[in-house]
N, C-alpha and C positions, 0 to 999 in steps of 0.2 A: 504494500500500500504506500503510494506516494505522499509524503511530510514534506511540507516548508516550514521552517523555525525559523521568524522572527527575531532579530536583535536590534539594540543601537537606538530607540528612540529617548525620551526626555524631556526636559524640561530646558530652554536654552532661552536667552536674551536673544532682544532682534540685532541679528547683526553676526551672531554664533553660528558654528556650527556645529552638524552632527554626521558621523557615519552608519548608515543600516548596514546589515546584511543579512544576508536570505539563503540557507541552508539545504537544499531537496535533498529526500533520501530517498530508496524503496523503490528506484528504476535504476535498470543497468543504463537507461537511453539518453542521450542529448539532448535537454531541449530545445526546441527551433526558436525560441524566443524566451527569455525571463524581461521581466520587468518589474515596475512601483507604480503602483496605483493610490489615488488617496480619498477618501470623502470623508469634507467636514460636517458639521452639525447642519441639518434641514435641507442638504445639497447633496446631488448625486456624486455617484465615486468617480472619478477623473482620471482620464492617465496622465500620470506623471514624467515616466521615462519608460523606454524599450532597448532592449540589445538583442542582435539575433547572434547564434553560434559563430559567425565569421565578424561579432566585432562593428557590425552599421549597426547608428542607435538613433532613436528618433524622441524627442521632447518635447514635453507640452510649451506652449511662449512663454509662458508664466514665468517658466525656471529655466529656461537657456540662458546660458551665458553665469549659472549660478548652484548649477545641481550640475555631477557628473556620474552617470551610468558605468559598470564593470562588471565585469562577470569572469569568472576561473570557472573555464568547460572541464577541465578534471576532478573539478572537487564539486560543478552542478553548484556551483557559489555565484551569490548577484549580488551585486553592493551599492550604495547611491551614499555620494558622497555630498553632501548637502551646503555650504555655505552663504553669507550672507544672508541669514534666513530673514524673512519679515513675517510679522502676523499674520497675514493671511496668508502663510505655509503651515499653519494650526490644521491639524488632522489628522486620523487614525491613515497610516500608511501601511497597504498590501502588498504583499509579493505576490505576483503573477510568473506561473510557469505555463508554456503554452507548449504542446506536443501535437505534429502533423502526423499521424498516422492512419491515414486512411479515411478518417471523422478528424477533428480537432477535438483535443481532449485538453481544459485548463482546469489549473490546480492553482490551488490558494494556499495565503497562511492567516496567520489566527488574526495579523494583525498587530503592529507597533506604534502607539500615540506618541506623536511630534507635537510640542506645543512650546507658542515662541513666544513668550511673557517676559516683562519686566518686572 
């Protein structure tokens, strides 16, 4: 059974930052895409970042030029590396694993809360 674990969220000042990272276990397989997804309070979840196996990543506008995407395809590891946060980067942040095989098969994690207070 496919696990994503969740780490690295917090509590930061605006202007801080923080690193997630996102764990898969429970597949021998690649997957064709990992990403961050986030939804705050009364608003739907959003994508934040994507990376596919070979390394092209694609950002919401929000956060370009401010959040950085990564992933280690040997250890099925994703990471976002987050800087200059502002308030309205306040939100429970998702890992997205997404596997092409035949259907699209996407896996979650439980979910790590970023919150940017003073």
């Amino acid at each position: 059974q496919v696990q994503l674990v969740e780490s690295g969220g917090g509590l930061v000042q605006p202007g801080g930052s923080l690193r997630l990272s996102c764990a898969a276990s429970g597949t021998p397989y690649r997957f064709n895409t990992m990403g961050w997804y986030r939804q705050a309070p009364g608003k739907e979840r959003e994508l934040v970042a994507v990376i596919t196996t070979g390394g092209s990543t694609n950002y919401a506008d929000s956060v370009k030029g401010r959040f950085t995407i990564s992933r280690d395809n040997a250890e099925n590891t994703v990471y976002l590396q987050m800087n200059s946060l502002k308030s309205e980067d306040t939100a429970a942040y998702y890992c997205n694993a997404r596997l092409f095989a035949g259907l699209v098969l996407d896996y979650w994690g439980q979910g790590t809360q970023v919150t940017v207070s003073s």
